[in-house]
C-alpha positions in Angstrom: 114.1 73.6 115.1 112.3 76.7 115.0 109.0 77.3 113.3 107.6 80.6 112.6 104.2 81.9 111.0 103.8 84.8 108.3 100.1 85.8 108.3 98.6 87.8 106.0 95.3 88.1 103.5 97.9 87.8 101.0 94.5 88.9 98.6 96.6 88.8 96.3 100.7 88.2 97.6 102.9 90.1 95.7 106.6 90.5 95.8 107.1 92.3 98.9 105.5 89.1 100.6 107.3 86.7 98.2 110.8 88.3 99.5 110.0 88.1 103.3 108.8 84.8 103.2 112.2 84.1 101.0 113.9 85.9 103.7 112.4 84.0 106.5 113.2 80.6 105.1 117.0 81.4 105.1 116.4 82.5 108.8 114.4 80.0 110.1 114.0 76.4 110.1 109.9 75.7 108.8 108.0 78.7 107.7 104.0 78.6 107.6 102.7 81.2 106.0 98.6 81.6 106.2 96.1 83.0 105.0 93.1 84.9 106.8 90.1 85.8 105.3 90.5 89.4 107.2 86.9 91.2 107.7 88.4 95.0 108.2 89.6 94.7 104.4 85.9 93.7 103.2 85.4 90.8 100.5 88.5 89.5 99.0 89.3 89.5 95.3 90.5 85.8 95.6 88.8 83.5 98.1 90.7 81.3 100.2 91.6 78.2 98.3 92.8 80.8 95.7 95.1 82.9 98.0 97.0 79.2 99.2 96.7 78.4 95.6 98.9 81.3 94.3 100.9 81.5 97.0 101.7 77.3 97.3 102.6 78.1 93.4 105.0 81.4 93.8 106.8 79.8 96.6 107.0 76.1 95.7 111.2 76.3 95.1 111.4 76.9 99.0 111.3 73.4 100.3 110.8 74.6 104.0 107.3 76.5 103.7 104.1 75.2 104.3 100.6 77.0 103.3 97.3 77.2 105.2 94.6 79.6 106.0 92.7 80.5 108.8 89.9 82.2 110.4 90.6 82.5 113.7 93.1 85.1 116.3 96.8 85.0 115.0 98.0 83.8 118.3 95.0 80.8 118.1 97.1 79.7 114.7 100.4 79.6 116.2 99.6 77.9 119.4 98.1 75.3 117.0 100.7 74.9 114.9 103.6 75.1 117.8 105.2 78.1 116.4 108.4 79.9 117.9 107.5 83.5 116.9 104.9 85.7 114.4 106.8 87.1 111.8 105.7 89.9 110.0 107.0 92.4 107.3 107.8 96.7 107.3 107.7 98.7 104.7 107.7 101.7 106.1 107.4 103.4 109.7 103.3 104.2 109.5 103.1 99.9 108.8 105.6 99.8 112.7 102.8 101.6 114.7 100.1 99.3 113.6 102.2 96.5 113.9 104.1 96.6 117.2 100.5 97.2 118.6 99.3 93.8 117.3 103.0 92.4 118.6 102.2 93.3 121.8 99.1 92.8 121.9 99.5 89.0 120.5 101.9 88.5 123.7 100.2 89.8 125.8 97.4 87.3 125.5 99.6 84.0 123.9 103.4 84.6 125.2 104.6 84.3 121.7 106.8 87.3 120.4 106.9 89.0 116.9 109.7 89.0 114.6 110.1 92.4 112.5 111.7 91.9 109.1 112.2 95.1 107.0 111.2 95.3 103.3 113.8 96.0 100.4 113.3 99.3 99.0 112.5 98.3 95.9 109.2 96.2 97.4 108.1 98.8 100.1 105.6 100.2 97.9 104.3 97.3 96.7 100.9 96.5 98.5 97.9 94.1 97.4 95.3 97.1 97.7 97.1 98.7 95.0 97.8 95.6 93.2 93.9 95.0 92.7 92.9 98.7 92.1 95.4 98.6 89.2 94.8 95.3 87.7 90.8 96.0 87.9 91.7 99.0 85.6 93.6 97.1 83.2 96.8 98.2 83.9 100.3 96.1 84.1 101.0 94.9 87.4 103.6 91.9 86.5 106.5 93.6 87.9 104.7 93.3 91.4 103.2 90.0 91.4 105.1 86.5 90.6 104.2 84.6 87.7 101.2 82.3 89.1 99.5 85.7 90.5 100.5 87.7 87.1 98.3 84.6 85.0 95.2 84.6 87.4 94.8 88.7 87.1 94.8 88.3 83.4 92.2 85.8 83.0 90.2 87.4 85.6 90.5 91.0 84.1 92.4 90.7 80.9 96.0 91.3 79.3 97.9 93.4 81.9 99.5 95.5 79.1 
């Protein structure tokens, strides 16, 4: 059986996330997916319990993923939890460079390796920075977030248009 982990601040997940972890539970047998309460991005717009809220709600039709959240190193999470390999999602090359970096690094220091899977084009833009910048200012951001996500922005800032 082989169990991989998909970490993110997923603050909030959107469909680019929703697709890789969709991807990665075709590929793989258990998928955890977690989310970290990351200090480089600042205060969240959804605290923790809310992030494995939304994202325990957009992806409960897969019957092979698992939500927690963390606050700890990556590589702390998966020895913990047994996992086979990191998996983590591209959108485009710039995301690569930061990412292989933190690949290697993570096995350099735990042995376990990093899976790469590519974004569909029509998700690469997609990214939860954005997602909150344009909800904040009212505007409609369905098309990027699933349904649970969609309902939270618009009783936190209103109709989303």
């Amino acid at each position: 059986m082989t169990r991989v982990l998909y970490p993110g601040s997923f603050d909030p997940i959107h469909t680019g996330h929703l697709e890789l972890i969709e991807v990665a539970s075709r590929l793989f047998d258990d998928v955890v997916v977690a989310a970290i309460a990351n200090p480089q991005k600042g205060a969240g717009m959804f605290d923790l319990a809310e992030r494995q809220a939304m994202i325990g709600e957009s992806v409960a039709h897969l019957t092979n993923v698992t939500i927690t959240s963390f606050n700890s190193l990556v590589v702390d999470l998966a020895r913990d939890l047994g996992v086979d390999f990191i998996v983590k999602g591209l959108r485009a090359v710039s995301d690569f460079e930061s990412e292989l970096q933190q690949a290697q690094t993570n096995l350099a220091i735990s042995g376990v390796h990093t899976v790469f899977l590519p974004s569909a084009t029509t998700h690469s833009f997609v990214a939860s920075r954005l997602i909150r910048e344009v909800a904040r200012l009212g505007g409609d951001v369905t098309s990027m977030v699933p349904p649970p996500v969609a309902a939270r922005l618009s009783e936190r800032f209103g109709a989303t248009r």
